[in-house]
N, C-alpha and C positions, 0 to 999 in steps of 0.2 A: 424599874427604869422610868423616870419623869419624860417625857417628849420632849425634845428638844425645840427651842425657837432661836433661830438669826439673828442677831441684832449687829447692825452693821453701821458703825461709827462714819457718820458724813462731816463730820466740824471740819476738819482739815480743808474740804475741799468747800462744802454749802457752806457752814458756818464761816469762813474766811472771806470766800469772793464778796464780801456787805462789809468788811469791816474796814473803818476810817482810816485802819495804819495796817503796815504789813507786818506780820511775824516772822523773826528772825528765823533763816532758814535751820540753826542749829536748835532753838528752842521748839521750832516744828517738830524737827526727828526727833527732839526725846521726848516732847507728848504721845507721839506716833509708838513711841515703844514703851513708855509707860503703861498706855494703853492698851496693847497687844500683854505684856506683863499682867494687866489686871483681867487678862480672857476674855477681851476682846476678839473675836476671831474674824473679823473682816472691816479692812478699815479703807475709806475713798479717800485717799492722798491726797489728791491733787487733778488738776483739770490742763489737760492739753488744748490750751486757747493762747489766743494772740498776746502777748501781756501787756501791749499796748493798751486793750479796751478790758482786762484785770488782770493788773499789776502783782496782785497779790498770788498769783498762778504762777509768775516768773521762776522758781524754782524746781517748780515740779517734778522736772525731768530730775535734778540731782535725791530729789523724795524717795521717789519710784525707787531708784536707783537703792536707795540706804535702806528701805523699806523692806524689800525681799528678801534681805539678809536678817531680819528681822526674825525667830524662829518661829514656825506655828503660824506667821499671819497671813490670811490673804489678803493680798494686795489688787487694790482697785482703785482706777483711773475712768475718770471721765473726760469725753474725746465727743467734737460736734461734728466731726466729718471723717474722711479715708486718713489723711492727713495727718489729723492727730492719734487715730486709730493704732496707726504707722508707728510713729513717737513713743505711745504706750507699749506696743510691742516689743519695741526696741530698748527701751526703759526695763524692759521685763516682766511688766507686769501681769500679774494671776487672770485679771477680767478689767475688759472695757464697758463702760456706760456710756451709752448713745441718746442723746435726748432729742425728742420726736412730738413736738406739742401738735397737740389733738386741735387746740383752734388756730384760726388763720391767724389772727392779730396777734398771739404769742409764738409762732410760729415766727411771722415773718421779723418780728423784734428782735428775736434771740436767735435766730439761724439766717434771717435775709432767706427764707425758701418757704414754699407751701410745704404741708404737713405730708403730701403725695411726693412732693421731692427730696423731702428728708426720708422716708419712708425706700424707695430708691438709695439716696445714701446708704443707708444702713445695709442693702441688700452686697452693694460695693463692699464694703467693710466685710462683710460676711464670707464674700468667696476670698477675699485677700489672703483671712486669716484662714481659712482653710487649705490655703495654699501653702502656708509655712511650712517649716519643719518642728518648730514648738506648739506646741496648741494652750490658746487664750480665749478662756470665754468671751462669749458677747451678749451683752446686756443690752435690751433696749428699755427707755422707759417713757411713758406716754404721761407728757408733760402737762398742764393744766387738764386732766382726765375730770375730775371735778367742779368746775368753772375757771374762768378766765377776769383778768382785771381791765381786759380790753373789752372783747366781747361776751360778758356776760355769761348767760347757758351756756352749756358744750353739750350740745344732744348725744345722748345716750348711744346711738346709731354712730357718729361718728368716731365715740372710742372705741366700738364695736370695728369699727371701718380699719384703724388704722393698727389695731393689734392684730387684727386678720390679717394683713398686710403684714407687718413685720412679723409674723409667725410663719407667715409663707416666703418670707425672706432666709428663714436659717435661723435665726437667731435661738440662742442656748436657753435665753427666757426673757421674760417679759416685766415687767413693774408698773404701777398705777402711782402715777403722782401728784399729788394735792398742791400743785406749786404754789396756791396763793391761798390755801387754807382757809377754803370756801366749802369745803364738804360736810356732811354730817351721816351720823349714824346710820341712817334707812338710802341714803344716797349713797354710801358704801356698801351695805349689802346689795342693792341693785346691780351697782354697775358690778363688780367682783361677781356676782351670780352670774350675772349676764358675758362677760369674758370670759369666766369660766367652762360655761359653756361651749362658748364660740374657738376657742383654744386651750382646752383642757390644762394641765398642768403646768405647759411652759408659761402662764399665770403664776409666777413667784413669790413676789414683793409689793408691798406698799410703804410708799415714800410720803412721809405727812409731815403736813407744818401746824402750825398753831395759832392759828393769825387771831381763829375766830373762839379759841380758850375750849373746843373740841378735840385736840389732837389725840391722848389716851382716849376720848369715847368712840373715837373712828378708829385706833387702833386692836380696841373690845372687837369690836364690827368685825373686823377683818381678820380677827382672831376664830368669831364665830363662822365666818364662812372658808376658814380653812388655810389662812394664808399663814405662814411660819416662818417670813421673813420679812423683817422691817429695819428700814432706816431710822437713825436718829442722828442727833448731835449733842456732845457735850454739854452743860449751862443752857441750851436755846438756842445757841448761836444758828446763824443763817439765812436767807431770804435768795431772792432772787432780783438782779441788777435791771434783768430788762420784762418785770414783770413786778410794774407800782403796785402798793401797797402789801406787797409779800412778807412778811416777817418769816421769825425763827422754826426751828426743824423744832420735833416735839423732842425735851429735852431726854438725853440716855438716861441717864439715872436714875428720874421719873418712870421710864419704859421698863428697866429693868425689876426695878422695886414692885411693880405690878405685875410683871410675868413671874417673878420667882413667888409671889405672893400667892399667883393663882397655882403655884406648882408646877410650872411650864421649869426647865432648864436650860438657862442662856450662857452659860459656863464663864458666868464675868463674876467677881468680886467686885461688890458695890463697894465694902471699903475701901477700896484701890482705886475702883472707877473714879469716887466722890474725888480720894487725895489727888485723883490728874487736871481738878479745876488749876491747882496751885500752875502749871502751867498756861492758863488764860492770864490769871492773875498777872503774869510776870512778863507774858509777850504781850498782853493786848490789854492793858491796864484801864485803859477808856471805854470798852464794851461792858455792855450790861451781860451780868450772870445770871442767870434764871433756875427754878428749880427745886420742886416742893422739900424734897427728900435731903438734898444739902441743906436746906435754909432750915429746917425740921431737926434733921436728924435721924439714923436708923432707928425705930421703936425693938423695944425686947421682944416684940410678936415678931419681927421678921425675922430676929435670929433665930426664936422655939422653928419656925417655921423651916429652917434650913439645918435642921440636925443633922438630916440624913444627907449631906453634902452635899449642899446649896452652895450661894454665891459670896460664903464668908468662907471659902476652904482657903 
């Protein structure tokens, strides 16, 4: 048996909120299920926000909604407060994502709250859902954890601070997020070591971009210190609206092609994964696609490499 790794498709929700034009809500769901088809096993739909300040979120709820019926997929929504918590709940969704930036200046951009009042938030959300009668995870993920395009360093001590905090909130687990793809390899095994410790396992996920053309080397990183669930997105797509200079998520494809390379099993078919570009293609015609592995091509080494049923079953 190969170990298995997570890989959990953000384009829907990261990769969309950046893009110039919106995608048809029907050419969403059938990326969405494309994707899940190609063994994808966890995919962020969509984001429960104001669709005033992104537009491109305005469907969400009917996503969720089509999404669960989806077979096999988990479904995951991203929610900035109780609020939209509520929403995804209601929508149905598998897990909610609560984003929780580590520094002030990205904090108060993207939430209007310090990183202690979001931290709060999340605690709210937490007893909510335990109060249901369905149970939905809850994700928090500590947003600029690697630096910030505001302010700079994010000491070390403060991601320390505020994953302590939401661990003692409830919360089902935890994620480290590179939101502006300022990290690198030895600053990843730092801080992952150092959280690690501080809240042992509920330490999940790492969430990375690619701004600074490190994303698969901070992925390695977090491989070696144990983490077995990461975020990606389709082609690249992604960034973040109220945190300048952010570019794209590290691309799936890419992510894949190297964990199945290393013999890790992410249960996707890269050739399926690759053909659900044709959906960017067709709703979002003016973004750029990104992505070694598409633009390359599968080599005869990754197939020898998945005889024993790998990611071309």
């Amino acid at each position: 048996m190969r170990e298995r790794v997570i890989v959990c498709e953000v384009g829907p929700r990261d990769g969309l909120q950046m893009a110039k034009s919106r995608m048809a809500t029907g050419t969403k769901q059938a990326w969405i299920a494309a994707m899940a088809q190609a063994g994808v096993p966890e995919i962020e739909v969509g984001s429960f926000v104001s669709p005033k300040v992104i537009p491109q979120m305005s469907d969400t709820d009917v996503v969720v909604r089509d999404a669960v019926l989806v077979p096999g997929l988990r479904v995951v929504a991203l929610a900035p407060n109780l609020r939209g918590a509520q929403a995804a709940y209601e929508a149905g969704a598998h897990r909610v994502t609560i984003p929780v930036s580590v520094s002030e200046g990205h904090s108060r951009a993207n939430l209007n709250r310090t990183p202690a009042e979001q931290v709060a938030e999340v605690g709210r959300v937490v007893e909510w859902v335990r109060a249901q009668a369905r149970p939905m995870e809850v994700e928090a993920a500590c947003s600029t954890a690697f630096g910030c395009s505001f302010d700079g360093v994010v000491a070390d001590e403060a991601v320390l601070k505020v994953a302590a905090g939401l661990a003692s909130a409830g919360v089902d687990m935890v994620a480290l997020a590179d939101t502006v793809g300022y990290a690198q390899p030895a600053q990843i095994r730092r801080i992952v070591g150092a959280v690690r410790r501080e809240i042992g396992d509920v330490l999940e996920g790492l969430h990375l971009h690619d701004t600074m053309g490190l994303g698969l080397a901070n992925a390695l990183a977090g491989l070696d210190c144990g983490i077995r669930s990461f975020d990606a997105a389709l082609a690249g797509l992604g960034g973040c609206p109220f945190a300048p200079g952010a570019s794209g998520n590290i691309v799936t494809e890419d992510l894949v092609f190297m964990l199945e390379s290393m013999g890790f099993d992410t249960g996707i078919n890269l050739d399926q994964l690759i053909d659900c570009r044709r959906f960017l293609a067709e709703g979002l015609p003016a973004e750029a696609r990104h992505g070694h592995v598409a633009q390359a091509g599968i080599p005869k080494t990754y197939r020898a490499q998945q005889g024993l049923g790998g990611g071309v079953r």
